[in-house]
N, C-alpha and C positions, 0 to 999 in steps of 0.2 A: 565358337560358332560350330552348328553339326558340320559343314562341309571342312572343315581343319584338315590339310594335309600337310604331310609331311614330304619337303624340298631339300634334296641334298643340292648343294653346290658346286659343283668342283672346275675351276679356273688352273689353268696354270700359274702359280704363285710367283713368280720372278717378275712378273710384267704386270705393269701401269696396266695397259688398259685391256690387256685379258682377266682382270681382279676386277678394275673399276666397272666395268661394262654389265656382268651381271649382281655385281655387288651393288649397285645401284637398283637395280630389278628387286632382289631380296629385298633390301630394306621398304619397297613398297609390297611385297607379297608379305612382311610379319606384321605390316600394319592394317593389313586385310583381312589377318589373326590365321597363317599360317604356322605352320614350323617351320621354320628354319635352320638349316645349319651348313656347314661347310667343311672341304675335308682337300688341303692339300697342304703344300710345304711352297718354302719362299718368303722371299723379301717383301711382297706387299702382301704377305696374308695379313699382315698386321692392321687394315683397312676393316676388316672382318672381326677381328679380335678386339681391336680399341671401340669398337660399334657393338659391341656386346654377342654376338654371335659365338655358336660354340664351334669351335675349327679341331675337327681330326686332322692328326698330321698323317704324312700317304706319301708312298713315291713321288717324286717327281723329276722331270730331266734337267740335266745341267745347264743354267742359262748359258755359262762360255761357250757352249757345244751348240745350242740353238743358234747363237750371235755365231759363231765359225762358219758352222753349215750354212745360212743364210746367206751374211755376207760371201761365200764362197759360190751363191747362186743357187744353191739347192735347197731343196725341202725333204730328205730322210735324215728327219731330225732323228727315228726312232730305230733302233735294230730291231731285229726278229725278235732276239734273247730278253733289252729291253722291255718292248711293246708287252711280250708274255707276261714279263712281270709285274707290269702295270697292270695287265687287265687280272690276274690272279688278284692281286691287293684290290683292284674296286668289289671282284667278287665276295670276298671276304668282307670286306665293306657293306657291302649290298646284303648281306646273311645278315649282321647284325642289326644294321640302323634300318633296314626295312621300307627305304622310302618310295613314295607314289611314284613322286619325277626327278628326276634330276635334270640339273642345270650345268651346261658345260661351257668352259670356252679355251680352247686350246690343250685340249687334256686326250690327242688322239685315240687312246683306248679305250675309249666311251661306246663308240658308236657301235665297238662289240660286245664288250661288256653286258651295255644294257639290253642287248640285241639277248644276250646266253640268260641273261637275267629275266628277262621279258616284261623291264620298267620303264616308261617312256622315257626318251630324253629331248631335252630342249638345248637347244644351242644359240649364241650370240657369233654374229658372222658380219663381216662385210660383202658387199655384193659381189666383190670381184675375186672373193673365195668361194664362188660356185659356178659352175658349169652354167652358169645361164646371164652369166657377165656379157654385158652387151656393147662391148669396145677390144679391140684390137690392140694391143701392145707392139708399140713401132718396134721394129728390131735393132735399126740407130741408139734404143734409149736402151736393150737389153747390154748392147756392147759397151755402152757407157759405166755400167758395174760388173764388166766380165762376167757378166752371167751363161751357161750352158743354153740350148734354144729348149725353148719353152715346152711344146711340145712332149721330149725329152722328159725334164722334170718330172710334166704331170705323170708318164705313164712308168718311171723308171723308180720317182721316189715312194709308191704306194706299194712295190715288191713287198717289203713285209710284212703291210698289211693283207697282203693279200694270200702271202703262204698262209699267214697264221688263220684266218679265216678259212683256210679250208680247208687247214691240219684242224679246227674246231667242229668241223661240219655245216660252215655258212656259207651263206651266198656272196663270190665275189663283189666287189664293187669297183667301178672300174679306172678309181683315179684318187687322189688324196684331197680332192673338194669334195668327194662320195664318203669318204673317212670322215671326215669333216661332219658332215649335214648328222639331222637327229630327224627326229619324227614330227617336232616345230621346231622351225627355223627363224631366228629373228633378228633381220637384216639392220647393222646400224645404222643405215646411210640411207639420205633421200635421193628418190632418183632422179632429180634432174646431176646429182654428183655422180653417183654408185648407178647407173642406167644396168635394166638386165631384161631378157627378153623369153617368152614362154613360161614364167615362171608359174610354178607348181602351186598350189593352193594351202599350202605345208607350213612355204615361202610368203614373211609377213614383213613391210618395210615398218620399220617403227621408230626412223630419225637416230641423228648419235647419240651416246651417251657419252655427255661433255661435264668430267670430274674438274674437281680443283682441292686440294687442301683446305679444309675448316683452320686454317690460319689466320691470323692477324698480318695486315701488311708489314713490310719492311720499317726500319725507323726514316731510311730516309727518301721513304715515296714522299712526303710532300716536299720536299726538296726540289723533285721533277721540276723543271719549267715548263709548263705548259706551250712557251714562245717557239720554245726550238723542236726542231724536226726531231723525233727519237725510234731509235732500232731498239728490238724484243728478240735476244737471243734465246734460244733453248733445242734443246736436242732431243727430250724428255730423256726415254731410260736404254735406249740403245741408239743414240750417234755417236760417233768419235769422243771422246775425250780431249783431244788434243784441238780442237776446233775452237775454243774459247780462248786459248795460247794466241790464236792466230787471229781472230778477230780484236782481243785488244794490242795485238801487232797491225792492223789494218787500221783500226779508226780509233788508236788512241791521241788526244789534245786534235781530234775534226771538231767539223761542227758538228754534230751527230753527238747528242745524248745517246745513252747505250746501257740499257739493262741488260742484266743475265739471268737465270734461275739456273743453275748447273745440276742439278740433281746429286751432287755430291761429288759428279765427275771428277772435276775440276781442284785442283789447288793452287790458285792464282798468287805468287807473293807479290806481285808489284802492281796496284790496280789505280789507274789513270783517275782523274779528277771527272772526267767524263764520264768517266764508267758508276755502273749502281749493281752490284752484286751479290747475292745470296744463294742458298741450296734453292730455297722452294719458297712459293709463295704464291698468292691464288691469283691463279692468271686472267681470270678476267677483270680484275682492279688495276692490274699490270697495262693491262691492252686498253684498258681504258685511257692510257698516259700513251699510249705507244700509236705510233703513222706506219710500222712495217713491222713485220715476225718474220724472221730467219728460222729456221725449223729443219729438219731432217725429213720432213714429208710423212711424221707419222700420222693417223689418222684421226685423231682426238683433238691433237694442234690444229690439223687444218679446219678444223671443223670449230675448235674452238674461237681460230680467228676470224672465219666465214658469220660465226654469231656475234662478232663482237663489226665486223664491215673493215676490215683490214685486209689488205693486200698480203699476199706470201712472194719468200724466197727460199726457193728450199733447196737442200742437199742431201740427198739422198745417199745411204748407207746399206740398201739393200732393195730386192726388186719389188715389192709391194709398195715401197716409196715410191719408188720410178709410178708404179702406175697410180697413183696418187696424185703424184706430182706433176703426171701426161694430163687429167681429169682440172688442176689448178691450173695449167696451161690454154686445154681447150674453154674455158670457162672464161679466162678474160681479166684472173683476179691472182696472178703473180706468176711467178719467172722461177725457172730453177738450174742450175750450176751443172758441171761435170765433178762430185766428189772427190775424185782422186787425180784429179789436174788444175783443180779454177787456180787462178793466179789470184795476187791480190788487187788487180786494179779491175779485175772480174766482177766479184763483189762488189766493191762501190760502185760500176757502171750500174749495175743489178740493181740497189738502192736507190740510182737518182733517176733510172730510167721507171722506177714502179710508182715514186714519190713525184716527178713531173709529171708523169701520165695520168689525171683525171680519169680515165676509163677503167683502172685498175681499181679505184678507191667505186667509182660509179655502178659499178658488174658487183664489186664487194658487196656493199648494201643492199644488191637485188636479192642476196643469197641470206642477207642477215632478215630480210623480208620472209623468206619463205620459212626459214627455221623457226622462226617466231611459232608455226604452226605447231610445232612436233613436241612433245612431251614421251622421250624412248621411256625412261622409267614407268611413268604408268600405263603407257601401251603396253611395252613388255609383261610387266604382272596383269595388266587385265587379259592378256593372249593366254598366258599359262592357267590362268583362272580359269577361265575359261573352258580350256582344255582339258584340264582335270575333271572338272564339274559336267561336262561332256563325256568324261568315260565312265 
């Protein structure tokens, strides 16, 4: 096609759904008869690779150090020294492969990069990673993950972005959701979830992108009984570990069927007659058998179970969960823990209080009504399409 351009990628590779979110976008932009390609390091580049895509490898930061900092409350994931060297390797990058746009999602030395490069960039974001999030985060719910106050955060953890910008000769930006943003922005999340207010015209909602594994079920999903009430554990790729230990120490020989997907967390040697456990396996066949999802409050979970009309219970491992997890609260459609204290008679109350309450499952389906509407893959590519064919 004459309008063919060429799309670098670049997600941070360690993470589900900073890979799946714009890697789902790609593969509707190569079908549109783009180029594409991709350029980082990590455990799920391999989503891009096994899809045929060509993947440069490239700096990238340490997931332990992301998960530490995070779970520690903060977001300077990046030093000075680092960030430098990330944004040197995109440039080098950007000399050879020469691309129109790039696509980012979590890869913070983009927004200079392409700024020194002068290559448009598009980014995939949640609402409540920009300054125009339109909800208040209780401070009850920050102290609940020991987190620093908020405020703080924003304006403390963007220091190095911001020497470095203007040891380069750019324009400060004034907080690490301004790091963040591109030149298009493409929000996953629908606003009656992800609500934001004044938003910029840049700023485009275009629903989640809810991945699953091209896998085959389990051998023994039809084993499920359909009769009995059954829990849908998972954590995706940063909850605890040891949370699967303690769930089948909570409800193992209940009545309560009891799936797992562990992501590989986990090595369980003693697994209860109740229990159905594997790595991975495509969750929406999963939740299709499953009355409740336990989850860590990431964003893909919840959204995966809000399409499928399932209640949440989540536990939260870090503060963007928390406000996740505040949004599944105000909404009517699950309950969530204290991470680092619930007991175990916590959890089951949590289970028989979401599974009696009719309102929980009734608010569910209002939400699985509206997502019905949203197709993020091909809004996403048709915004960038767009945009490109627009410059």
């Amino acid at each position: 096609m004459n309008n063919m351009k060429k799309i670098l990628v670049m997600p941070d590779g360690n993470w589900l759904s900073h890979v799946s979110r714009p890697f789902e976008i790609a593969k509707v932009l190569r079908k549109m008869g783009h180029n594409v390609m991709f350029a980082s390091d990590g455990y799920y580049m391999k989503l891009p690779r096994e899809a045929g895509f060509k993947v440069f490898p490239i700096k990238t930061i340490s997931p332990d150090h992301v998960l530490f900092v995070s779970r520690s409350g903060r977001l300077n994931w990046y030093s000075y020294s680092f960030l430098k060297e990330c944004v040197e390797e995109d440039l080098k990058l950007f000399s050879n492969l020469k691309p129109d746009l790039v696509l980012g999602d979590f890869r913070l030395s983009l927004s200079t990069s392409c700024e020194l490069a002068n290559i448009p960039l598009a980014v995939t974001l949640n609402a409540s990673w920009t300054n125009y999030y339109d909800y208040k985060i209780k401070w009850r719910d920050i102290l609940r993950i020991r987190s620093l106050l908020w405020i703080f955060i924003l304006t403390f953890d963007s220091t190095p972005y911001r020497k470095l910008r203007k040891d380069l000769g750019l324009d400060p930006r004034a907080n690490i959701w301004e790091i963040w943003r591109g030149d298009l922005n493409l929000i996953v999340d629908i606003p009656e979830y992800g609500p934001t207010k004044n938003l910029p015209p840049n700023f485009h909602y275009i629903g989640p992108v809810i991945w699953e594994p091209e896998i085959d079920v389990p051998d023994w999903f039809e084993r499920i009984d359909p009769e009995k009430p059954t829990i849908y554990f998972t954590m995706g790729s940063t909850g605890y570990e040891q949370f699967f230990e303690q769930a089948v120490e909570i409800f193992k020989d209940s009545k309560y069927q009891c799936i797992m997907t562990t992501a590989g967390m986990a090595n369980l040697s003693c697994i209860p007659e109740n229990f159905f456990v594997t790595d991975y396996a495509p969750g929406s066949k999963i939740m299709e058998k499953s009355d409740v999802v336990v989850c860590q409050g990431g964003n893909g979970t919840i959204y995966q179970a809000m399409s499928r009309g399932l209640p949440i219970i989540g536990l939260p491992t870090m503060l963007d969960q928390v406000t996740n997890l505040n949004r599944v609260v105000d909404l009517g459609i699950g309950v969530y823990l204290n991470t680092h204290k619930f007991k175990q008679y916590q959890l089951v109350k949590a289970v028989e209080k979401v599974l009696s309450d009719k309102r929980y499952k009734e608010n569910s389906h209002k939400y699985r009504k509206i997502l019905e509407r949203y197709n993020a893959p091909k809004k996403g590519a048709e915004l960038i399409d767009f945009y490109l064919n627009q410059r």
